[in-house]
VOLOGU-816714 format. One line per field, with one value per residue: residue in one letter; y negated, z negated, x of N, C-alpha, C in turn. Coordinates in steps of 0.2 Angstrom, whole numbers, plus 2048, in hexadecimal, padded with zeros to 3 digits. Example, Ala and Ser with C-alpha at 12.3 -4.5 7.8 and 13.67 -1.06 7.14 Angstrom:
REM residues 2
res	c(A  S)
nv	c(81C  80B)
nw	c(7D9  7DD)
nu	c(842  840)
cav	c(816  805)
caw	c(7D9  7DC)
cau	c(83E  844)
cv	c(810  800)
cw	c(7D9  7D9)
cu	c(842  840)
//
This chain:
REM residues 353
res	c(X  X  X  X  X  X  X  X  X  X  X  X  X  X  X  X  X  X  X  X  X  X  X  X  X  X  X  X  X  X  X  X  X  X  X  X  X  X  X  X  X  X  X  X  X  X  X  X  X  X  X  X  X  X  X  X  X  X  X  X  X  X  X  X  X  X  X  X  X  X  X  X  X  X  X  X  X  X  X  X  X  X  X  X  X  X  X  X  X  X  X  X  X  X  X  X  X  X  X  X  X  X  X  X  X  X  X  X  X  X  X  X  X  X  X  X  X  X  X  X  X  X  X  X  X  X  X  X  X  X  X  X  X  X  X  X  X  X  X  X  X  X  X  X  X  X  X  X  X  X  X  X  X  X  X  X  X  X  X  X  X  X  X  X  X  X  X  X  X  X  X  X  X  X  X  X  X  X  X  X  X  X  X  X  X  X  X  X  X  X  X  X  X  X  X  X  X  X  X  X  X  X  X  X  X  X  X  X  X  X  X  X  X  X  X  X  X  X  X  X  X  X  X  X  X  X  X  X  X  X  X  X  X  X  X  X  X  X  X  X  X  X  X  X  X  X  X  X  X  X  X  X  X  X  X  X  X  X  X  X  X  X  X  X  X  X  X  X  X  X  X  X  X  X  X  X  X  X  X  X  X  X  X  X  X  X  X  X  X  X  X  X  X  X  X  X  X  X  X  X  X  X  X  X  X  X  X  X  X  X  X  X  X  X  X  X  X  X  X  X  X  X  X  X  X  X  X  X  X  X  X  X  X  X  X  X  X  X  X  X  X  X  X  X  X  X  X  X  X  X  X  X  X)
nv	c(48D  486  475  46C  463  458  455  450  453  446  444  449  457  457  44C  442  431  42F  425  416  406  3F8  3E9  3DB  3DB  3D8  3CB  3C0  3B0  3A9  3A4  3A8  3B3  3BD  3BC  3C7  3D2  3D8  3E6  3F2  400  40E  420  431  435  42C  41C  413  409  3FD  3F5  3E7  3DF  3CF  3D2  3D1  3C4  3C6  3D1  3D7  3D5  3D9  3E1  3EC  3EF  3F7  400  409  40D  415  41D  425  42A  433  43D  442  447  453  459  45A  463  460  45C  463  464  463  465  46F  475  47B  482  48B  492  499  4AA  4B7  4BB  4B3  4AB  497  487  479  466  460  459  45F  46C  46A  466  471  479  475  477  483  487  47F  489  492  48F  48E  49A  49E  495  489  489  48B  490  492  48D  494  497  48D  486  490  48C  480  474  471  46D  474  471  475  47A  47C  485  48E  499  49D  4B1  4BE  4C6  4BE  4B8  4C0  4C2  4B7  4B6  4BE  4BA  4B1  4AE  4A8  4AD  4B2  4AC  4A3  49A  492  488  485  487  47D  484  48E  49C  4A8  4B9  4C0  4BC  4AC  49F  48C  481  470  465  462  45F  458  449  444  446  43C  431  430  430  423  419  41B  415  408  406  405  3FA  3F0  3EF  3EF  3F0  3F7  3FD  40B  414  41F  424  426  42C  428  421  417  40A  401  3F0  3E7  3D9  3D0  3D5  3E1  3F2  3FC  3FC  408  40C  41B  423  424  433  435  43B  434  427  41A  414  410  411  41A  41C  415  413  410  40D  40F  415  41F  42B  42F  438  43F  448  451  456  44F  449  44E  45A  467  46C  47A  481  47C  480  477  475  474  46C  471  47F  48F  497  4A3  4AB  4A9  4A1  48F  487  488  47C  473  46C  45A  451  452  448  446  443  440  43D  440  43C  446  452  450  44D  45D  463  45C  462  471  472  46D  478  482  480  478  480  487  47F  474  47D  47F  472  470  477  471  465  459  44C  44C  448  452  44E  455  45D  45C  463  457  44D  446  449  448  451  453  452  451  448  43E  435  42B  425  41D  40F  406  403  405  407)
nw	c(2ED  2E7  2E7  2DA  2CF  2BF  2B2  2A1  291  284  273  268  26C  274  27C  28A  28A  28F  28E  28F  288  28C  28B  28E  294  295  295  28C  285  283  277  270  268  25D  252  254  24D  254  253  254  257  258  257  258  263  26B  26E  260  25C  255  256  24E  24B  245  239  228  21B  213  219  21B  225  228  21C  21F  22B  225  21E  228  22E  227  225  22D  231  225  22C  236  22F  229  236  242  24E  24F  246  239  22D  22B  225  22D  233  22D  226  231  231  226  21D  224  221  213  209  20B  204  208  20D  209  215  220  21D  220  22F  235  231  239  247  247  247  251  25A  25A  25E  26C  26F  26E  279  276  26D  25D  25E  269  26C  270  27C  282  281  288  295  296  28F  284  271  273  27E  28F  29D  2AD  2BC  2C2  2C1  2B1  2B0  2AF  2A4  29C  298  294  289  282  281  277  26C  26A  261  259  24F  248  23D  22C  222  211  208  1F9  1EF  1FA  209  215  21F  226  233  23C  245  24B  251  24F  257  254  25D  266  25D  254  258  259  24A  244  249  244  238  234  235  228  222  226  222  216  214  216  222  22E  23A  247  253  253  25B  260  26C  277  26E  268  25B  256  24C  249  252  262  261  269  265  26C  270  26E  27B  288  292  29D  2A7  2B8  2BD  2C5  2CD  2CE  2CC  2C4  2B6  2BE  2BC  2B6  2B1  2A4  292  283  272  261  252  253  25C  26A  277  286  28E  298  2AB  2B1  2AE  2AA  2B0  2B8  2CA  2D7  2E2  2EB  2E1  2D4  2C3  2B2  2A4  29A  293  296  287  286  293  295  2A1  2A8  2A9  2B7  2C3  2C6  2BC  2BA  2AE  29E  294  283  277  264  256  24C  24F  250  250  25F  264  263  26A  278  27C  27E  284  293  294  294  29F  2AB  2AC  2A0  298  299  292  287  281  284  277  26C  26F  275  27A  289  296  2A6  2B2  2C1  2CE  2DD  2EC  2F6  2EC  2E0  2D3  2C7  2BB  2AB  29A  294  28B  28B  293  289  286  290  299  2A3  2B4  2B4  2BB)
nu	c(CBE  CAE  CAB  CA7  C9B  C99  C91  C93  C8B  C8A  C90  C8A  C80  C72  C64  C68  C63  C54  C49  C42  C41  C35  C36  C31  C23  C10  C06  C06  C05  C16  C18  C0E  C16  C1D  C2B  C3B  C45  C53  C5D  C6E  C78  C83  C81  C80  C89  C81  C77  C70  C60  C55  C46  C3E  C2F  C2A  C2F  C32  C35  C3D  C44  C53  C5F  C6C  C70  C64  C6A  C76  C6E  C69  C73  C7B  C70  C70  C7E  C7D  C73  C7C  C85  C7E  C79  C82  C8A  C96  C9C  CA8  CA7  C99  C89  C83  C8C  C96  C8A  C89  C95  C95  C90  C8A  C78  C79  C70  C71  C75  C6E  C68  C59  C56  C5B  C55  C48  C48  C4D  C42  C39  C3F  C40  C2F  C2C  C35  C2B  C1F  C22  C27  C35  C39  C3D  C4C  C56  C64  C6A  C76  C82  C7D  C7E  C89  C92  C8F  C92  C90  C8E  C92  CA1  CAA  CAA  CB5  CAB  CB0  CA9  C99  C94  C97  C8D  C8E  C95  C8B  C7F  C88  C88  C78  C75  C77  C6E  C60  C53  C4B  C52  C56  C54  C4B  C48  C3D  C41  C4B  C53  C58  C61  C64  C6B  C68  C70  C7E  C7B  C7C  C79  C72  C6F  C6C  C61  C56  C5A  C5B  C51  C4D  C55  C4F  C42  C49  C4E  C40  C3D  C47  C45  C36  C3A  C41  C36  C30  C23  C20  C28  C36  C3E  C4C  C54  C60  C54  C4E  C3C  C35  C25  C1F  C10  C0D  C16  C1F  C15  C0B  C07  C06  C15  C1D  C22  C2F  C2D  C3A  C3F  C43  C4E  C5C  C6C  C65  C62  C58  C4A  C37  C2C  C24  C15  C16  C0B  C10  C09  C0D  C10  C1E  C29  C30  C3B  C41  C4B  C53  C5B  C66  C70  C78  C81  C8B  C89  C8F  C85  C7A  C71  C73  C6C  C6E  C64  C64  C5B  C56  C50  C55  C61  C64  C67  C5A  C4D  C4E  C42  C3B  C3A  C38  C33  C27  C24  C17  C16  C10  C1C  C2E  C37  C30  C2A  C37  C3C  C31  C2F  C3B  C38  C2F  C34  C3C  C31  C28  C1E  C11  C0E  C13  C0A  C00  C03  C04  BF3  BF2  BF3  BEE  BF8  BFE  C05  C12  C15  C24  C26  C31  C28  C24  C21  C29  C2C  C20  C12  C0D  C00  BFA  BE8  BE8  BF4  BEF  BEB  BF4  BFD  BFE  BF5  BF5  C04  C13)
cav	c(48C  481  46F  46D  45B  45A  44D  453  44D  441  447  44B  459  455  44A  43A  42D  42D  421  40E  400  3F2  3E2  3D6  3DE  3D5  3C5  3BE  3AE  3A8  39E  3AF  3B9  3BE  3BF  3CC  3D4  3E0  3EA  3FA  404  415  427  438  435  427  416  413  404  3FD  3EE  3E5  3D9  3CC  3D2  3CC  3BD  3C8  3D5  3D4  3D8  3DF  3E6  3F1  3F3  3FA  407  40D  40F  41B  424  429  42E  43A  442  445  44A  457  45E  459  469  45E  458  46A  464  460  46C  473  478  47E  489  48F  495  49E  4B1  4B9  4BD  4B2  4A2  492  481  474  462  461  458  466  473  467  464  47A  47E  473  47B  48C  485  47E  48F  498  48D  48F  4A3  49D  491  485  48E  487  495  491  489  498  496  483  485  492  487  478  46E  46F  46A  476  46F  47D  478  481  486  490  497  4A4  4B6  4C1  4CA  4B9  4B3  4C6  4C5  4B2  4B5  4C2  4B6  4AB  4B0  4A4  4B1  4B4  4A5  4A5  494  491  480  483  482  47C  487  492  4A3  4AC  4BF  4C3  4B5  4AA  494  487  479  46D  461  462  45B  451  442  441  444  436  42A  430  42B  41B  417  41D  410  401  405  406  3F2  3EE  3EC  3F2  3EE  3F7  400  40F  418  424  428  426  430  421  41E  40F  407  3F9  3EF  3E3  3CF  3CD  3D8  3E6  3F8  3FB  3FE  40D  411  424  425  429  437  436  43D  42D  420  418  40B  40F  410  41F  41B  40F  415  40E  410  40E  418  426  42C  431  43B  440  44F  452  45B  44C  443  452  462  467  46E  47D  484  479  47E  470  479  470  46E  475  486  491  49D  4AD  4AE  4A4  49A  48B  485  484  473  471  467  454  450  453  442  448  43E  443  439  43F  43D  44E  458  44D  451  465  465  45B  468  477  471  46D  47F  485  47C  474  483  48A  479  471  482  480  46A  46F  47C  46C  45E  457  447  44E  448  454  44A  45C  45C  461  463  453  44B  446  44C  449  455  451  454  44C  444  439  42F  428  41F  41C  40A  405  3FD  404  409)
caw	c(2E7  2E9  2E3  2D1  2CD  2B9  2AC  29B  28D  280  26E  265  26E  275  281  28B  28B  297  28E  28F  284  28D  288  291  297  292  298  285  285  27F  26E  269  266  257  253  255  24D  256  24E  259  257  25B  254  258  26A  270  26C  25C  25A  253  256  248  24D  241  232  222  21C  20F  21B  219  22D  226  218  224  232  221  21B  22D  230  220  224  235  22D  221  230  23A  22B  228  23B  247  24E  24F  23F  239  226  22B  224  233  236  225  227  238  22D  220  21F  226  21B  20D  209  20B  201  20C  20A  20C  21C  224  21D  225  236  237  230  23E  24C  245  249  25B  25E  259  262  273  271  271  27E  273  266  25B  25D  270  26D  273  285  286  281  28C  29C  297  290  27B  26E  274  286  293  2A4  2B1  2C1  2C5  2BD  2AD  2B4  2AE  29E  295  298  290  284  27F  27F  272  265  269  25E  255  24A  243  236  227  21F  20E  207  1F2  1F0  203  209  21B  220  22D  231  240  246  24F  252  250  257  253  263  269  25A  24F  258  256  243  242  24B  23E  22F  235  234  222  21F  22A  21D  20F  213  215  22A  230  244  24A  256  251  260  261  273  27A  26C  263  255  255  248  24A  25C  263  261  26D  263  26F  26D  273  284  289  29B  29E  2AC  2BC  2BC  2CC  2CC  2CF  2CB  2BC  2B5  2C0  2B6  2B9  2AD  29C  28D  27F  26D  25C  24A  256  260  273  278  28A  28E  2A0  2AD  2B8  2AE  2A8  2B4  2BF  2CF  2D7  2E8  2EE  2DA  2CF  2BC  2AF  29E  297  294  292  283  285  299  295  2A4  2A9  2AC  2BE  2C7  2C6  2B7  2B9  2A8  29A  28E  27C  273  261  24F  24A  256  24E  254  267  268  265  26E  27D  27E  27D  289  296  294  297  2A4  2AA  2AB  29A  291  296  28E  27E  280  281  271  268  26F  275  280  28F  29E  2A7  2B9  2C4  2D5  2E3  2F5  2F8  2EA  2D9  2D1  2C0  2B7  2A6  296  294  285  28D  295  285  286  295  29B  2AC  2B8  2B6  2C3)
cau	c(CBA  CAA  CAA  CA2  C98  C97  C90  C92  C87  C8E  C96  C85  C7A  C6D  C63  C69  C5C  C4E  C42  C47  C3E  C34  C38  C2C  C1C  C0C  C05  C03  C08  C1C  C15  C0B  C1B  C20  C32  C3C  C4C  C57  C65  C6E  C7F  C84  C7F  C7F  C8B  C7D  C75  C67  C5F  C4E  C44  C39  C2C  C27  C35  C30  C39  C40  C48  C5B  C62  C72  C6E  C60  C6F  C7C  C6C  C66  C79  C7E  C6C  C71  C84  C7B  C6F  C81  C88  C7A  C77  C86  C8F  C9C  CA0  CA8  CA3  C91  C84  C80  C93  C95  C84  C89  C9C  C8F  C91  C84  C72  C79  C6E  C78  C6F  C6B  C62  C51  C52  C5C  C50  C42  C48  C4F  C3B  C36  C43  C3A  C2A  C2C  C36  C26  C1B  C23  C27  C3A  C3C  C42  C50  C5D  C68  C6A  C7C  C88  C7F  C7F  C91  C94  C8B  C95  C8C  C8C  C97  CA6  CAC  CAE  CB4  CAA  CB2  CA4  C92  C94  C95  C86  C90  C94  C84  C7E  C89  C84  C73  C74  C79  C69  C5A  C51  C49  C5A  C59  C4E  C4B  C46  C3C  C40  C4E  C54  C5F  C60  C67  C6B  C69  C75  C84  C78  C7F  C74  C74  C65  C6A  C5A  C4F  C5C  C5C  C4B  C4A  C59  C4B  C40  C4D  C4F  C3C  C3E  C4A  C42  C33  C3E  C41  C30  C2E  C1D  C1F  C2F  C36  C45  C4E  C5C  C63  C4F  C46  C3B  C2E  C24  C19  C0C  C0E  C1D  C1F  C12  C05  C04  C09  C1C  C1F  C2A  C30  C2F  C40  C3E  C46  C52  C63  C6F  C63  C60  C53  C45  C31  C2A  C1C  C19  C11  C0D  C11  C09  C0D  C14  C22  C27  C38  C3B  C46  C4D  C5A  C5C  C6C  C74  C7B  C89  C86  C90  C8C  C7E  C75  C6F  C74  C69  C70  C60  C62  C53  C59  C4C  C57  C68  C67  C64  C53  C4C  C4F  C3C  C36  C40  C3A  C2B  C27  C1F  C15  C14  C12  C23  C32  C3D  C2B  C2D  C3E  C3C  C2E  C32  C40  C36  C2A  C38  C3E  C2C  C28  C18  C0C  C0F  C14  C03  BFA  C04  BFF  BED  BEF  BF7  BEE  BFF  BFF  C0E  C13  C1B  C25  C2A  C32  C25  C24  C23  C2D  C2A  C19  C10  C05  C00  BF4  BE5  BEB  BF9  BEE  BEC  BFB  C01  BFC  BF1  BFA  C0B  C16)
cv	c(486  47A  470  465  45F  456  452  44F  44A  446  449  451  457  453  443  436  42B  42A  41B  409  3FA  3EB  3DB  3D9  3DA  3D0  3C2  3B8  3AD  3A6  3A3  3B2  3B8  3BC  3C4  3CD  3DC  3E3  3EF  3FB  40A  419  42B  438  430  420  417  40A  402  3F4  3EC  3E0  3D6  3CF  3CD  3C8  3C2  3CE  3D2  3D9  3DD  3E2  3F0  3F3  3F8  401  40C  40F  417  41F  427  42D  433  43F  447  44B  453  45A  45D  45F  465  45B  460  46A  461  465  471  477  47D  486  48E  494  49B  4A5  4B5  4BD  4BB  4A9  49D  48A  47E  46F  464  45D  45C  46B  470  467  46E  47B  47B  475  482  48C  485  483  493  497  48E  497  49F  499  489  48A  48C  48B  496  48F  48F  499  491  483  48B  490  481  474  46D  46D  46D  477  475  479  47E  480  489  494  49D  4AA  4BA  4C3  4C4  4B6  4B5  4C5  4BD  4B2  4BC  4C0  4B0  4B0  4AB  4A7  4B4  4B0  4A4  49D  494  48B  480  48A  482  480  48C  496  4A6  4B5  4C2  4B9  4B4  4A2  490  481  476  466  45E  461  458  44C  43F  441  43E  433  429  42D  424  418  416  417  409  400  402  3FB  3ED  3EA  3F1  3F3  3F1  3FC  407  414  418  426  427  42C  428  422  419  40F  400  3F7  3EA  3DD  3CF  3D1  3DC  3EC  3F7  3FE  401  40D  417  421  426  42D  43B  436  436  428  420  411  40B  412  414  420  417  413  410  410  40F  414  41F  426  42F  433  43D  444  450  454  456  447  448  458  463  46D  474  483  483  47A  479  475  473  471  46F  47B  48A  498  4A5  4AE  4AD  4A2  495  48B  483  47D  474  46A  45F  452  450  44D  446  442  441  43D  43A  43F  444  451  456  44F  456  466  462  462  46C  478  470  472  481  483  478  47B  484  484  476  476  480  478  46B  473  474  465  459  453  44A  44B  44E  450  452  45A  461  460  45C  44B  44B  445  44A  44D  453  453  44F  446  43E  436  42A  420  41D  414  407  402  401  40A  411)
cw	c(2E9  2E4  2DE  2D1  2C4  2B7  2A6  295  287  279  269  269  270  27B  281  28D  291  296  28B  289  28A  28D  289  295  293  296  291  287  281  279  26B  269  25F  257  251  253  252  255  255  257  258  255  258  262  26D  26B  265  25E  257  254  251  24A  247  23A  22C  220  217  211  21C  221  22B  223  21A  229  22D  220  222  22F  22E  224  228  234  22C  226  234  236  226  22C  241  247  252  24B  23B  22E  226  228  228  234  232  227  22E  234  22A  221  21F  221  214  20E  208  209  207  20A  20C  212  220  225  222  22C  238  236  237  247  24C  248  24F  25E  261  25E  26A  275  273  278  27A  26E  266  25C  265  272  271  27B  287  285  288  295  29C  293  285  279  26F  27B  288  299  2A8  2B6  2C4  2C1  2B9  2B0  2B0  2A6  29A  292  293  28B  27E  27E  278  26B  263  267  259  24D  245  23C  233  223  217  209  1FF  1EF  1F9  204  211  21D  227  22E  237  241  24C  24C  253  251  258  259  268  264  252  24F  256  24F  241  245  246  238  230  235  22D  21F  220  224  217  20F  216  21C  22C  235  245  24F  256  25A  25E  268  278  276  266  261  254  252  249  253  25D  261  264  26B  266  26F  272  278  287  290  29B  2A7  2B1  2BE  2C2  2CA  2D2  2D1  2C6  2BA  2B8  2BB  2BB  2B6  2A7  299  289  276  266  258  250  25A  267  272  27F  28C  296  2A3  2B1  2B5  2AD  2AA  2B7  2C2  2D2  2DC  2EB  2E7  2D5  2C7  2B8  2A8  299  298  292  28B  284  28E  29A  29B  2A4  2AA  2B2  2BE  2C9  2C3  2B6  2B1  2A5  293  289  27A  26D  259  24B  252  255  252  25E  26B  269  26A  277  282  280  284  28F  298  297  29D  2A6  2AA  2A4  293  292  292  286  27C  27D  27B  26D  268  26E  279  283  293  2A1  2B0  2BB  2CC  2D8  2E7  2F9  2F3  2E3  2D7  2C9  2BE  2B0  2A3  297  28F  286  291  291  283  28C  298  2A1  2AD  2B7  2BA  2C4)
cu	c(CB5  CAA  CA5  CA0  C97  C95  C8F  C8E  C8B  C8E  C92  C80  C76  C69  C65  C63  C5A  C49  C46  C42  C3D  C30  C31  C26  C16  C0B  C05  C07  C10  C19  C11  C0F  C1D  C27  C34  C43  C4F  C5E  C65  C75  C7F  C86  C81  C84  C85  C7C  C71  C68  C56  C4D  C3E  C36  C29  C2D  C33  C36  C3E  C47  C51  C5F  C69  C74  C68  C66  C74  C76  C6D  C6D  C7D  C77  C6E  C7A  C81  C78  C74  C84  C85  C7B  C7C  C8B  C96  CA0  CA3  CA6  C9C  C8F  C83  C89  C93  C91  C86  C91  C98  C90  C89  C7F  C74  C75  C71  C72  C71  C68  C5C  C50  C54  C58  C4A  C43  C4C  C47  C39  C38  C40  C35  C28  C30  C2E  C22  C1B  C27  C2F  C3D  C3F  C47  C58  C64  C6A  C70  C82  C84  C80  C87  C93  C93  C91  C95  C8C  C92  C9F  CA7  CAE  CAD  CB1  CAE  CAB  C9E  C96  C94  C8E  C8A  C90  C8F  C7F  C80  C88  C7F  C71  C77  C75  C62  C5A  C4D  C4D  C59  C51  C4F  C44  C45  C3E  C45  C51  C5B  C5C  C64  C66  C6E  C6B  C78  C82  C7C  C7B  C77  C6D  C66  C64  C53  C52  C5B  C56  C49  C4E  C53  C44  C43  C4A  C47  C3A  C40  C47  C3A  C33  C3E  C3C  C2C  C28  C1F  C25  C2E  C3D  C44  C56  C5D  C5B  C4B  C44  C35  C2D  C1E  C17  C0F  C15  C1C  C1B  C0A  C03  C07  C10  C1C  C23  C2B  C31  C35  C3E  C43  C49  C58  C65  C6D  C61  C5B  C4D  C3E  C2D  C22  C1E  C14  C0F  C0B  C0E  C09  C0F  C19  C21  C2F  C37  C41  C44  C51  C5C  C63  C71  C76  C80  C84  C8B  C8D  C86  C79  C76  C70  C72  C6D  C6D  C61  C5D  C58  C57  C53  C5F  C6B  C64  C5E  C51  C4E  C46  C37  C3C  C3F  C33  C2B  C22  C1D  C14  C15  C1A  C29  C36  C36  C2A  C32  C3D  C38  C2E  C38  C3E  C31  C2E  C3B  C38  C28  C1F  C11  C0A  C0E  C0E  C00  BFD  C02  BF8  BEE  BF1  BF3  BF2  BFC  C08  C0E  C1A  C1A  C29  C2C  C2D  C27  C24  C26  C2B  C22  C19  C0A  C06  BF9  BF1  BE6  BF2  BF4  BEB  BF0  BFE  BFB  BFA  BF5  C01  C0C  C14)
//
């Protein structure tokens, strides 16, 4: 039997972060900085945290850490298939072709799962969890020994159709019309990074910065008056911390979706734990990782993902239909390569590495 390497992802779906926050960039002097709060605790199996420049005198720090705490409970308590009384669990129980109520943020973030299915002709789809579970890799641990054989992979991918579930905005409620498993690991974290922006408004902070796990939303610029400074990853298998590119961020989001922290490997193959759902395998070992830029992070995250499924030809054609800023970072021939839309040189900052 062939040696297996495995890293499994952490206790929330999803992705592990591949965009960093940086801290000191600028020449501004020390004496022009604003002040800066930074709060952070753990969600969805990873980090959050947000930073506020300037905080008005009025903001109450742990009154802000108690709400952004509760919102990020409610979102788990909504879409985690691993809470077995989430919403999502519940609706996943539901008997098939009957409507089951929902809140209106669930309805919002499943119409928008719909949406970025439709947009990428199924290369994103929330109904994609009985192959990720059957690779390894989702909320129900499977040890591999070796890869799926072809029948389970068959008889998995015959329970992935995104076209199955029916979502309706008045009253909220969503259906499903064969026994398809949703899991929203691939554009919840991002609406939690949108809550929390919600909240950060709610107590009267312009200038911040919200991140979940490396999906983030930033409004106005940092302490030192300049938009915030993200690192895109270099996205090298067992190295960590290197800056593959900086962006930077006002009144929008960025999320970065990648195969390079998360596979096992099993006879000289690298197994991504992106699985494409129209073929229910993994995803070539081509694309190391695609950054979205998009005014919401919930629309970054899914489409990050979706775009990472389709890979660089396909996902720049649907960039230009969208006027997306992408980066995608692909392995070539002679090592790591960037193509990208014309709209990411928007953000991306001269000079960096």
């Amino acid at each position: 039997m062939s040696a297996i390497a495995f890293t499994r992802l952490l206790p929330f779906p999803g992705r592990i972060a591949l965009l960093f926050v940086l801290l000191l960039g600028g020449c501004a002097p020390q004496d022009s900085e604003d002040s800066l709060l930074a709060l952070e605790g753990r969600t969805m199996g990873t980090y959050w945290s947000v930073r506020v420049a300037a905080p008005p005198p009025e903001l109450d720090p742990e009154a802000l850490k108690a709400d952004l705490e509760a919102a990020l409970v409610e979102v788990n308590a909504q879409m985690s298939n691993y809470d077995p009384d989430s919403e999502l669990s519940r609706f996943n129980r539901a008997p098939v072709g009957t409507w089951f109520d929902v809140s209106p943020a669930f309805e919002k973030v499943m119409a928008a799962a719909l949406e970025v299915s439709a947009l990428s002709d199924g290369a994103f789809d929330v109904t994609v969890g009985p192959l990720v579970n059957l690779w390894g890799f989702g909320s129900r641990e499977t040890e591999r020994d070796e890869v799926p054989d072809t029948d389970a992979i068959e008889s998995a991918l015959a329970r992935v159709d995104w076209r199955q579930l029916e979502v309706r905005q008045e009253p909220p409620s969503l259906r499903r019309h064969a026994d398809v498993y949703v899991d929203l690991g691939g554009i919840a974290k991002g609406h939690g990074a949108d809550v929390m922006t919600e909240v950060l408004e709610a107590h009267g902070a312009s200038r911040y910065l919200a991140d979940i796990g490396g999906d983030m939303r930033g409004r106005g610029t940092n302490a030192r008056g300049q938009p915030w400074r993200i690192g895109v990853e270099v996205p090298a298998i067992g190295r960590r911390g290197g800056v593959q590119a900086v962006i930077g961020i006002e009144d929008t989001a960025v999320t970065t979706s990648g195969d390079y922290r998360n596979f096992f490997v099993y006879d000289g193959v690298r197994y991504s734990h992106t699985v494409d759902p129209r073929t229910g395998w993994p995803i070539p070992e081509r694309v190391a990782s695609v950054t979205v830029v998009h005014p919401s992070a919930m629309w970054s995250d899914g489409l990050a993902t979706a775009l990472n499924v389709m890979g660089p030809e396909a996902g720049l054609r649907l960039a230009g239909e969208l006027s997306l800023p992408v980066l995608f970072i692909i392995y070539g021939d002679a090592g790591l390569e960037e193509v990208s839309s014309p709209e990411f040189a928007e953000y991306r900052i001269a000079g960096d590495p």
